[in-house]
C-alpha positions in Angstrom: 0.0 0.0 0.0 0.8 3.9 -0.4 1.5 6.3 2.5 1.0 9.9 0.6 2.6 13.0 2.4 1.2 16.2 0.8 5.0 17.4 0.9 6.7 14.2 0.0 4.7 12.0 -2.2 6.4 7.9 -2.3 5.4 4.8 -2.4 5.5 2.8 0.8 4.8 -0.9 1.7 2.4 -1.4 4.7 1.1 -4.7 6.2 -2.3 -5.5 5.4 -4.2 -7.9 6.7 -6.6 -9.6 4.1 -8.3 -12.8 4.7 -7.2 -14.4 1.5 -4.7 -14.7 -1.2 -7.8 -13.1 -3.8 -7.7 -9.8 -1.9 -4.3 -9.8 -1.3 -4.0 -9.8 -5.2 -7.0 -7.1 -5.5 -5.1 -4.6 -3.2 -1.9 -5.1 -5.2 -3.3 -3.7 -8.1 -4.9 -1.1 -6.2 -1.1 -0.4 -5.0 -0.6 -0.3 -9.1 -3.0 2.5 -9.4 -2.1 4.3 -6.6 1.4 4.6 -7.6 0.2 5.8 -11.1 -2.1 8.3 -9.5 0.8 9.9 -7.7 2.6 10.5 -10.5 -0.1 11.4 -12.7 -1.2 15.1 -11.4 -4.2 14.6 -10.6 -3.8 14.7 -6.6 -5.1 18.9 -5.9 -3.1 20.0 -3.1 -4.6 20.8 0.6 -7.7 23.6 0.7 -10.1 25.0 3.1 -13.3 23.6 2.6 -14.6 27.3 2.8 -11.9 28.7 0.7 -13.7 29.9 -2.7 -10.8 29.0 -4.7 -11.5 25.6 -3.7 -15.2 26.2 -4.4 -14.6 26.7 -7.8 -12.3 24.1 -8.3 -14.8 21.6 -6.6 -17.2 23.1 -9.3 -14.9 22.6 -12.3 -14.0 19.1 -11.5 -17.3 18.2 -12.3 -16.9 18.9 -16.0 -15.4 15.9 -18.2 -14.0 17.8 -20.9 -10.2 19.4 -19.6 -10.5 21.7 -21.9 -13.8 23.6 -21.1 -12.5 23.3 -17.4 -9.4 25.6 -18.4 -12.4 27.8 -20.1 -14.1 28.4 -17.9 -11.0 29.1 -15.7 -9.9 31.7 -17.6 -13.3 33.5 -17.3 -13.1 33.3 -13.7 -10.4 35.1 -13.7 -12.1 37.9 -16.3 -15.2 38.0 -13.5 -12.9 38.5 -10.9 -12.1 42.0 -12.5 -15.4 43.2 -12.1 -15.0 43.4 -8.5 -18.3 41.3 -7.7 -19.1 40.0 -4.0 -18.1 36.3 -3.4 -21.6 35.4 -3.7 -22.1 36.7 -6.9 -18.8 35.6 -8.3 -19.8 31.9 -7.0 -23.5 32.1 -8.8 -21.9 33.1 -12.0 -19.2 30.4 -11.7 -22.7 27.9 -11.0 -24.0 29.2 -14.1 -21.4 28.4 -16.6 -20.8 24.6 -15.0 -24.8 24.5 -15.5 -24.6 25.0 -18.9 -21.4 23.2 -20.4 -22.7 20.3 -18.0 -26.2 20.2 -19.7 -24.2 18.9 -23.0 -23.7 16.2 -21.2 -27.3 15.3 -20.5 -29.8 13.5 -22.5 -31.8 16.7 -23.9 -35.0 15.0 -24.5 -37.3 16.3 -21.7 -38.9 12.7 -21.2 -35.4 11.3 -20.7 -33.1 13.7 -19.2 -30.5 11.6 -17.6 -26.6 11.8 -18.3 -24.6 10.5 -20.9 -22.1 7.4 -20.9 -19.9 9.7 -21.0 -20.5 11.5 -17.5 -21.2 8.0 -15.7 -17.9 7.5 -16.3 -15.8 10.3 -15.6 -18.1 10.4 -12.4 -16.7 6.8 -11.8 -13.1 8.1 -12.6 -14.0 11.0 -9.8 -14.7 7.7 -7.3 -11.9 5.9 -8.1 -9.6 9.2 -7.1 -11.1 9.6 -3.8 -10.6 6.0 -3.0 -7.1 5.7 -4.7 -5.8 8.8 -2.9 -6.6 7.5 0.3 -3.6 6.9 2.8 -4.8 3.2 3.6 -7.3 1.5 1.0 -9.3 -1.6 2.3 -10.7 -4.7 0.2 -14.3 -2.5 1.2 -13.4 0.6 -0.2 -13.4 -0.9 -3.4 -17.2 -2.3 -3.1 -18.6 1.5 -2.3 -19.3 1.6 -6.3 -21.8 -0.5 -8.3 -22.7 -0.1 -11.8 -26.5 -1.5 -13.1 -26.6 -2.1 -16.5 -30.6 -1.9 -18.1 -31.9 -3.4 -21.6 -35.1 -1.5 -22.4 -36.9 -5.1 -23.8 -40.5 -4.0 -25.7 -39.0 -0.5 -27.0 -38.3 -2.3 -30.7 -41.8 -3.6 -30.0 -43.4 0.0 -29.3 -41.8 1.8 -32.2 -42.3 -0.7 -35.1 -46.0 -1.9 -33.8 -47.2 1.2 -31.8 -45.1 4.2 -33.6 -42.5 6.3 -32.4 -44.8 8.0 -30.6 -45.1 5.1 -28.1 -41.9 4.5 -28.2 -41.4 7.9 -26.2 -43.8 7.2 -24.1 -42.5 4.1 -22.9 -38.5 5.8 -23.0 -40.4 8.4 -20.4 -42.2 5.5 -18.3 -38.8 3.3 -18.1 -36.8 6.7 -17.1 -39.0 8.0 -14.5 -38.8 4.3 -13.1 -35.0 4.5 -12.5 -34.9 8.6 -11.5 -37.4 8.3 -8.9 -39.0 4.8 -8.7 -39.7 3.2 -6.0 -36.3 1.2 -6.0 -34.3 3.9 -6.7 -36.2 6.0 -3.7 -35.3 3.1 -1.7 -31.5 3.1 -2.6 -31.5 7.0 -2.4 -33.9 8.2 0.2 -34.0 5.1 2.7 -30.7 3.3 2.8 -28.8 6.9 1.5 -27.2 5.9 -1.2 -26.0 8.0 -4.4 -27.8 7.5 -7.4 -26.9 9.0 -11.2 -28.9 7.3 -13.7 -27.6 7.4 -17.0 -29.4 7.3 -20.9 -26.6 5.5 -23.1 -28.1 4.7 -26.5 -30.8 2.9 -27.8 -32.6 1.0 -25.7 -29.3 0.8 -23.1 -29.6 2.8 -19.5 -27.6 2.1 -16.5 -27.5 3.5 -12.8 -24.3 4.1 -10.9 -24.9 3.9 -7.0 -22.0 4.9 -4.9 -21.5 4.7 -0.4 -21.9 3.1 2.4 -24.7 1.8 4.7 -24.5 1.4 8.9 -20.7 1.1 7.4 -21.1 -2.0 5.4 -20.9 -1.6 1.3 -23.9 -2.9 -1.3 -21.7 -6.6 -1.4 -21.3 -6.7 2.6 -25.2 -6.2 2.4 -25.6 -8.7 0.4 -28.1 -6.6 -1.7 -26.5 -6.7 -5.3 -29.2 -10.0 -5.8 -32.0 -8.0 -4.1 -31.0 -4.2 -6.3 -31.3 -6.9 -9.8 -34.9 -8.7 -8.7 -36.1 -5.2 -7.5 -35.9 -3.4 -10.4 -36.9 -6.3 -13.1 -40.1 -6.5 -11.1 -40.9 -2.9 -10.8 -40.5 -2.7 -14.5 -42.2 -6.1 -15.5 -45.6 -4.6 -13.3 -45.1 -1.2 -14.5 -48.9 -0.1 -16.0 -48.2 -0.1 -19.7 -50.9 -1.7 -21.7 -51.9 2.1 -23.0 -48.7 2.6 -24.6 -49.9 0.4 -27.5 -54.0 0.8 -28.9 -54.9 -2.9 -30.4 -57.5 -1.6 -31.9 -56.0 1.0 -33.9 -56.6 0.4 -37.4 -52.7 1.2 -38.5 -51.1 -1.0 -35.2 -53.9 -4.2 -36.6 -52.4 -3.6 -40.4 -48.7 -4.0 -38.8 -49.5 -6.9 -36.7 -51.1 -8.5 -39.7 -47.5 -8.2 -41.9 -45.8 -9.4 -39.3 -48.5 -12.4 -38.9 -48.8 -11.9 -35.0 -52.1 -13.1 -33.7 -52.6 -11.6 -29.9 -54.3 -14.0 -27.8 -57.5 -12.3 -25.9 -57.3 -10.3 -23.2 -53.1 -10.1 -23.9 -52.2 -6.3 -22.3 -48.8 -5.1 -23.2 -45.7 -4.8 -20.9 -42.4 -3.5 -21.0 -39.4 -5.1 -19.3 -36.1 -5.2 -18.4 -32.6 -7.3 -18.4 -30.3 -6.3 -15.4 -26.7 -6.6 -14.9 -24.7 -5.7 -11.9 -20.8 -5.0 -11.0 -18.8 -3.7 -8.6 -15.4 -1.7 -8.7 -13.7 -3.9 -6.9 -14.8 -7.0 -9.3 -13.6 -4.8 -12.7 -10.2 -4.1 -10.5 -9.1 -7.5 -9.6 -10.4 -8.7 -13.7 -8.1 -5.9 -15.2 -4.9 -6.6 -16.4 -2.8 -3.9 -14.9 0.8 -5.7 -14.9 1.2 -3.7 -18.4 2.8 -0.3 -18.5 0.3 2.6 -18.6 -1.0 5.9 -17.4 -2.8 5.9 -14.4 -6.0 8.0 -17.1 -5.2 4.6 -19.5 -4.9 2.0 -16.3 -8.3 3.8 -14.6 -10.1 3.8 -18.3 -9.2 -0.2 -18.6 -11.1 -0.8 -14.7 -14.3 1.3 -16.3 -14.4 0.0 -19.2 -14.6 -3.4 -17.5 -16.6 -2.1 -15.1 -19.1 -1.3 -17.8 -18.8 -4.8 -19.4 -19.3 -6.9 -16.9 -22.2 -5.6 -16.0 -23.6 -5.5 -19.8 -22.4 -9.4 -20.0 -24.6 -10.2 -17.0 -27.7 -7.8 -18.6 -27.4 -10.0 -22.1 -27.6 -13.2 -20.0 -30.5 -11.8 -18.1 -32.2 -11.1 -21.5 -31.6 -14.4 -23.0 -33.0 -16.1 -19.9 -36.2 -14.1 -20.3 -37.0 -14.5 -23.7 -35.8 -18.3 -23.3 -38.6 -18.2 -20.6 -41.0 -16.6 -22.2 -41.1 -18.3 -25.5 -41.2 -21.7 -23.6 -43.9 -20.8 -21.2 -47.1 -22.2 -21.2 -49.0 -19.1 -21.3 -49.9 -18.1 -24.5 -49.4 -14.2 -23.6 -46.1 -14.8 -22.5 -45.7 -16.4 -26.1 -47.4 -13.5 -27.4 -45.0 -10.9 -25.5 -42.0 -13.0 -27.1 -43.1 -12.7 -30.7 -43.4 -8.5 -30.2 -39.9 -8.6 -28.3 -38.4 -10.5 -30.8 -37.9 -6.8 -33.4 -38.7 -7.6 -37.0 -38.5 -4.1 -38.7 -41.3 -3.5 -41.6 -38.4 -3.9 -44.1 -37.8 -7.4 -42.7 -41.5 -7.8 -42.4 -41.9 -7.2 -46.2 -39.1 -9.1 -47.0 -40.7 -12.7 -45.1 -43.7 -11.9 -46.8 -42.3 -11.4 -50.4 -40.4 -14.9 -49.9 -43.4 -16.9 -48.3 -45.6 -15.5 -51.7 -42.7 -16.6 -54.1 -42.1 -19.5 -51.7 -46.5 -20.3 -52.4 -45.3 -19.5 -55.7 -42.8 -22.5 -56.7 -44.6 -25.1 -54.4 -47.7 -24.2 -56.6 -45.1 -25.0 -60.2 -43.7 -28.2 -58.0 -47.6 -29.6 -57.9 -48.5 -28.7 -61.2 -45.1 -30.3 -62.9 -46.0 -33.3 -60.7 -49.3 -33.9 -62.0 -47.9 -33.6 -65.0 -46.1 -36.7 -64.5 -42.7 -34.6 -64.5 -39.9 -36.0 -61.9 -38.4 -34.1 -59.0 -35.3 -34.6 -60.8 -36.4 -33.2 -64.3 -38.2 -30.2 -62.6 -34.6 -29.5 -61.2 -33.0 -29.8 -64.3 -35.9 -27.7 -65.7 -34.7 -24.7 -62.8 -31.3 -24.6 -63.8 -31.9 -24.7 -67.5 -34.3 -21.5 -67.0 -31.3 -19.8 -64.8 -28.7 -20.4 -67.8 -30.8 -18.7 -70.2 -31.5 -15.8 -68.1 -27.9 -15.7 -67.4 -27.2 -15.7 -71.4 -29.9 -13.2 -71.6 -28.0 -10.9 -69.7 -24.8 -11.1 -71.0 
């Protein structure tokens, strides 16, 4: 482990005790990253909480982007000519994170969560805080979680119900995880952080971050619990509106796609879930290689990210596995809309199946005609070869 002196910054080995050889290995690449953080300048020097220098750095290190951080830097300084009181210069200081943070936000109002991009420099921000620690435990590394979400029904509600419903069901799954019940659970009850996150398509994710009665989400035991919670609040979500059956344009679509709904079938929207932990992605990476402490921190994230996403397509397998095997014929039902087939693919299975109708219609027709199986294939590739010569 590191011992960090704000005026003498080396590496120092301490004693841990772990209670086996795995986290033994886990904080020696934490070691790893802790020597590349020292060298890295990213460790800000000692500040008074009240200080409004570090106020506005505190500020600015909430922005991704380095470069609109040295921006907006360089205006404090122009504000600070104007001679404004501290509270004035703070608010305008507010103002301008405000804004170049917004970028970083989904902008539709029915979404409005943050980017990939923002989960994970806010992950980067966690892994500082716990890296620059004097002493860093095995539980440290368990304060961070990331959820991964699928959106399963979305394909469903734009090709059958329009993208119109498609919105509305983006708007019911987001409001689930900003301020469902689960979420108000995590956040409000046990007082954990929660960012959600919008990142592409039909992907979302929640980062959840801290401590409970000082145990982490693993010493809880509550990763298991977070998964179910969420899958069920989505699953019994009220959604059979986001879809009208008996429009006459959402009838014409099922009927190209050849879906018959079983009576008294109601729409629902669901969800695959995957969950990781920082300390899983840190003792998975591969940080014997030379690197950066930006490149070796980037690696743990971007693991981070994929295990969780790995456990989420699992998930979704398992569902539609279960789904498509049930016994229910509205389970069946919900497994043919999950399953996309876009109206191009649509038209394309139905402009086979009539040319398919087509040749099985010559095949009965040659038969009765006493013609073999044989000679009708001999009668096919003849017909190509001339419309080969045709075209040359």
């Amino acid at each position: 482990m590191i011992i960090e002196d704000s005026t003498n910054i080396k590496p120092m080995t301490q004693k841990v005790k772990v209670k086996d050889l795995k986290e033994s290995e886990l904080l020696e690449k934490v070691t790893i990253l802790q020597e590349a953080f020292a060298t890295s300048g990213e460790r800000e020097g000692p500040t008074d909480a009240e200080d409004l220098k570090s106020k506005f750095q505190k500020l600015l290190k909430e922005i991704p982007d380095r470069e609109i951080r040295n921006k907006i830097a360089e205006k404090i300084e122009i504000y600070k000519l104007g001679k404004f009181e501290n509270s004035k210069l703070l608010q305008l200081v507010e103002n301008d994170v405000e804004l170049n943070l917004s970028h970083y936000f989904d902008s539709r109002d029915y979404v409005k969560m943050a980017r990939k991009e923002l989960i994970k420099y806010r992950i980067y921000l966690f892994i500082n805080e716990i890296i620059e620690q004097p002493r860093v435990n095995v539980e440290d590394l368990y304060k961070v979680a990331r959820i991964a979400f699928d959106l399963n029904g979305l394909k469903a509600l734009n090709d059958i119900g329009g993208h119109s419903s498609g919105d509305e069901g983006l708007r019911l799954f987001s409001g689930i995880l900003k301020n469902g019940k689960t979420t108000r659970w995590l956040r409000d009850e046990l007082g954990f952080e929660i960012i959600s996150s919008a990142e592409g398509g039909d992907e979302f994710g929640i980062v959840i971050s801290g401590i409970k009665n000082g145990k982490t989400l693993k010493d809880l035991g509550m990763l298991k619990m977070i998964k179910d919670r969420y899958y069920e609040e989505v699953i019994n979500a009220e959604a059979s509106q986001l879809i009208n059956f008996s429009d006459p344009d959402v009838q014409e679509r099922l009927k190209k796609r050849e879906i018959r709904l079983p009576e008294g079938f109601k729409f629902r929207i669901g969800t695959s879930v995957g969950i990781s932990t920082l300390g899983e992605a840190i003792s998975q990476s591969d940080l014997g290689r030379k690197g950066g402490y930006k490149k070796l921190t980037s690696s743990v994230i971007g693991l981070m990210f994929k295990l969780a996403d790995d456990q989420a397509i699992e998930h979704k397998s398992a569902v539609k596995t279960a789904m498509k095997e049930s016994p229910d014929p509205k389970e069946n039902a919900m497994y043919t809309l999950y399953t996309r087939m876009s109206d191009e693919f649509a038209e394309m299975v139905k402009n086979l199946k009539e040319k398919d109708a087509i040749i099985t219609a010559l095949m009965d027709r040659l038969k009765k005609a006493g013609v073999s199986y044989d000679e009708v294939l001999n009668i096919i590739d003849a017909t190509r070869e001339r419309s080969r010569e045709k075209k040359s």
